[in-house]
N, C-alpha and C positions, 0 to 999 in steps of 0.2 A: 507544466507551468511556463510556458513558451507561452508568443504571440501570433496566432493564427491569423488571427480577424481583428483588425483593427476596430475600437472604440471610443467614436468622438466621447467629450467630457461634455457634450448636450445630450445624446442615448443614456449615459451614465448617470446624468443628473436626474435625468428624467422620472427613470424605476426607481432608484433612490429615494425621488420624493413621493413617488405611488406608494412603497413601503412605509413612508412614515420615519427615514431614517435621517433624515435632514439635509441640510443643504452642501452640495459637493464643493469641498475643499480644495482638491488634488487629487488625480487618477493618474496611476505609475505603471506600467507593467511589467509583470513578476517573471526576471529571468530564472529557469530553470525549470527542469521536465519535459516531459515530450508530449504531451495528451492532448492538453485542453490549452483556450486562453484564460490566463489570468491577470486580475488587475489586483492593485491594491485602491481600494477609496475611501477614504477621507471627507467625514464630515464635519458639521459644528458639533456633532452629537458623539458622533465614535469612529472607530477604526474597522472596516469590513475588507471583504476579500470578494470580488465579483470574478465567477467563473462561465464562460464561455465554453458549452460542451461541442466538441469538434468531433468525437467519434460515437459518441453516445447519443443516445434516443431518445423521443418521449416516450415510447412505452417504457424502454430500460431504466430511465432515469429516477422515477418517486421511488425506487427499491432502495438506493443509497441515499436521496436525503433524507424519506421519511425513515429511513435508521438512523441518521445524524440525530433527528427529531429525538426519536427513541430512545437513543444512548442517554443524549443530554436529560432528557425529564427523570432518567436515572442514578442523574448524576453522577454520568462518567461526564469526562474535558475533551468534549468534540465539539465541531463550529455547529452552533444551531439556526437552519438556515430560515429567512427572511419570510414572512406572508403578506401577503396583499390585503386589503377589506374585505377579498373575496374569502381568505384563509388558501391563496394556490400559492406555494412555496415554490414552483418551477414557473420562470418569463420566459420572453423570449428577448432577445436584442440581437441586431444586425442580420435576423432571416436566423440566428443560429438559439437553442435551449440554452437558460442561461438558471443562474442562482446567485443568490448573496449572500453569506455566511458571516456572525461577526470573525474579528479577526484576534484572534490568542494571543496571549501577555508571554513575552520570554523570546528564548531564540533555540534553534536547532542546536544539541549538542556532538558536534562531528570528533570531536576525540573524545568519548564513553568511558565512564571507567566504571570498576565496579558497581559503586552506588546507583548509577545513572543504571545500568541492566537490572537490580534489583527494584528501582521504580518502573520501570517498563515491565516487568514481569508481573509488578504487583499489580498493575491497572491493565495490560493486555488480557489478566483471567478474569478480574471483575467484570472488561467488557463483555469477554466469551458470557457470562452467567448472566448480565445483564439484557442481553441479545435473545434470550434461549425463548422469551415469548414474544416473538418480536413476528407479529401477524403478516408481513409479507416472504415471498420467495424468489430467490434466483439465484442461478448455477454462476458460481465461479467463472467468470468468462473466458480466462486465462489457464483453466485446468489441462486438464492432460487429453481431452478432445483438440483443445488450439495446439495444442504441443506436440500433436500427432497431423495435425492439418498445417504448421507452419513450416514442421522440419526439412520436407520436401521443399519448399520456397527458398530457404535459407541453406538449404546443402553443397547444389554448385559455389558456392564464395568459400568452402573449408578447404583447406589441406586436407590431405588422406587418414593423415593422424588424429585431424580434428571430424574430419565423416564420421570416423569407425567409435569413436567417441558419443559423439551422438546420438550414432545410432543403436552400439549397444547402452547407456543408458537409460535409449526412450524403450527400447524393448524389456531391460528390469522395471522400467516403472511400470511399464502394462502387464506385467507379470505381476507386480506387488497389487497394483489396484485389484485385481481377479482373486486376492487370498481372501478368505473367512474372515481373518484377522483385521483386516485395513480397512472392509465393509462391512465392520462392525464398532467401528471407529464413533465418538461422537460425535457430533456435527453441531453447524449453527451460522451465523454470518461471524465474517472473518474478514478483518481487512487486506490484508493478503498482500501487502508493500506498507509495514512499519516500518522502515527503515529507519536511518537514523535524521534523516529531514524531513521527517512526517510526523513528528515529535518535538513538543517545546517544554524548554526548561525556564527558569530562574533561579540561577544559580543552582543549588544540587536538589530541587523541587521541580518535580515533574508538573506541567500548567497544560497540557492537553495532547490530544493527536485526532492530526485533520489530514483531509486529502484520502479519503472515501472512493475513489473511483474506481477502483480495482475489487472493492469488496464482491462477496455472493455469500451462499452456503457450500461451505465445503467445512473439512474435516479440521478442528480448532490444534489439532497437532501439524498439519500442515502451517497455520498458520504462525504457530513457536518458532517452525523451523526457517519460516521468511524472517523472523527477528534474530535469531541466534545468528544465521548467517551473514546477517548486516552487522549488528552489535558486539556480537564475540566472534570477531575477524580481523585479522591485520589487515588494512587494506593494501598496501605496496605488495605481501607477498600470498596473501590469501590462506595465511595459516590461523589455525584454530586457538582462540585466549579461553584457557581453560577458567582464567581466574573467574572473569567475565562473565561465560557461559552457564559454571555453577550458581554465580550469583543471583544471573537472570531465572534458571529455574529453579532456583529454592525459593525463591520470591513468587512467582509463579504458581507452586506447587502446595503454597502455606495459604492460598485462596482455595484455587481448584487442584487437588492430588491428583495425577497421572495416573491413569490404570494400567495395568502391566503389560498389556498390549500397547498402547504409547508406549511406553519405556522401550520396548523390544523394537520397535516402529521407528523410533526418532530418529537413528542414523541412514532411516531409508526417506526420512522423511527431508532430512537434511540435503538430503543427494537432487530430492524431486527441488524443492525451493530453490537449489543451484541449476538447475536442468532448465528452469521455468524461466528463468531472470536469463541466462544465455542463450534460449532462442529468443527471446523478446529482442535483448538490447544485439545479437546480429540482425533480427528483423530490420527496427530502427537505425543501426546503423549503414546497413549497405541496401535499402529500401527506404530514405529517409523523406517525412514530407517537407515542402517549403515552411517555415516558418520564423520570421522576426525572432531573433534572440536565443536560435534553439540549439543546443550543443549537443550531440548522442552522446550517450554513456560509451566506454569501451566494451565492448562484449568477452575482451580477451579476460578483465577480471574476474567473471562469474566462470568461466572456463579453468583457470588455477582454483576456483574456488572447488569446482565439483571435481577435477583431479584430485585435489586434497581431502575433501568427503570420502571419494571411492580408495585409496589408499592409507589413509593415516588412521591408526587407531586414537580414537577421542575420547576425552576424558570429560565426561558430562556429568558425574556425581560425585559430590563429596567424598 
């Protein structure tokens, strides 16, 4: 949610009013994230979110809105993105693929406490169940194929402590993915970056989760393990809130119940979503592109995170 490409408010008005969505008020653009551009806009009619895709495709791109589409006729709280009179939910603006999604009631809750993990749990399984017939496909972009292709890019910038790191736990996780057990996992689309700002509250009521870009199919216990390790985490020292964590998955588990293979998985699961997020935000960080407004995450905190996965015994059940 950086500023790539700049957006006069006459392009903005324009699609606006091809959509039907009224006449532009005010277009702001939205600090934070590294991906895409984003704006907020502002009509007579409502409040939307206009994204500008900077890395992503037309082929790649109808797999995550026409799930947005999905989710919501399901009535899960995702942005349900915009159509034309033609019924195309993907434009274009500025040479670049673009979309309009309305824009969610609430705000990101960044200090979580229990209650807030036990609504994330209870709507991150409905989504998994809700997705399960959901007529398109595509791979995780971000799985452990990127994670095997970026590590090499990202290795001269480590210390030797942080190499050997790396690289043995990209080698467990190629070891885990090759068990019976883990390829026999369930699957499905999976957002794959819940965190805790891709998530709106009002006040202690969960009101949606947006920001789709990162989704595919992959395994819906990978996907737990991206929320537990944002939501049941201290951020300053990367250690594990058990309170948290049980909250998030009894609530979770009182939708969709874990099969005992998940259960045995999770802690490996946990490791990969730490693995995943720390070659990303090294990539970002010391490979970073130009863009208005963009701040890289530290990379150093997902690195305390998966020392503390690989060492600390966790308390994930009641």
């Amino acid at each position: 949610m950086a500023v790539f490409t700049p957006v006069s408010e006459e392009l903005a008005a324009s699609l606006l009013n091809e959509l039907n969505l009224g006449q532009l008020t005010e277009l702001k653009g939205i600090e934070g994230g590294i991906e895409n551009t984003n704006y907020f806009a502002t009509t007579d009619q409502g409040a939307y979110v206009l994204t500008l895709f900077e890395r992503l495709n037309h082929e790649q791109l109808p797999f995550y809105l026409f799930l947005m589409k999905h989710l919501a006729d399901k009535g899960i709280p995702v942005p349900n993105p915009a159509a034309n009179p033609d019924g195309d939910i993907l434009h274009a603006v500025a040479g670049k693929p673009a979309a309009v999604v309305n824009r969610l009631n609430g705000k990101s809750q960044l200090s979580p406490e229990a209650v807030h993990c036990s609504q994330v749990g209870t709507m991150l399984a409905r989504m998994h169940l809700a997705g399960q017939d959901y007529n398109r496909s595509q791979p995780n972009l971000r799985s452990l194929p990127w994670w095997n292709e970026t590590a090499p890019v990202v290795m001269p910038y480590l210390d030797e402590a942080q190499a050997a790191l790396l690289q043995s736990e990209l080698a467990y996780q190629n070891h885990i993915a090759q068990s019976a057990a883990y390829q026999g996992l369930p699957k499905g689309p999976v957002h794959a970056d819940l965190f805790r700002d891709n998530v709106m509250f009002e006040g202690e009521t969960l009101t949606g989760f947006f920001d789709f870009y990162f989704a595919g199919v992959d395994t819906w216990l990978f996907d737990l393990a991206v929320c537990l390790n944002d939501w049941c985490i201290d951020l300053p020292t990367g250690q594990h809130d058990s309170e948290r964590a049980i909250a998030l998955l009894e609530a979770y588990q009182a939708v969709r119940p874990l099969r005992s293979a998940e259960r045995q998985l999770l802690p490996a699961m946990l490791r990969a979503g730490a693995l995943r997020f720390w070659i990303s935000r090294l990539w970002d960080f010391h490979l970073p592109r130009d863009a208005a407004m963009l701040v890289p995450h530290d990379p150093t905190h997902f690195e305390r995170v998966l020392r503390m996965r690989q060492t600390c015994q966790l308390k994930l059940w009641a």
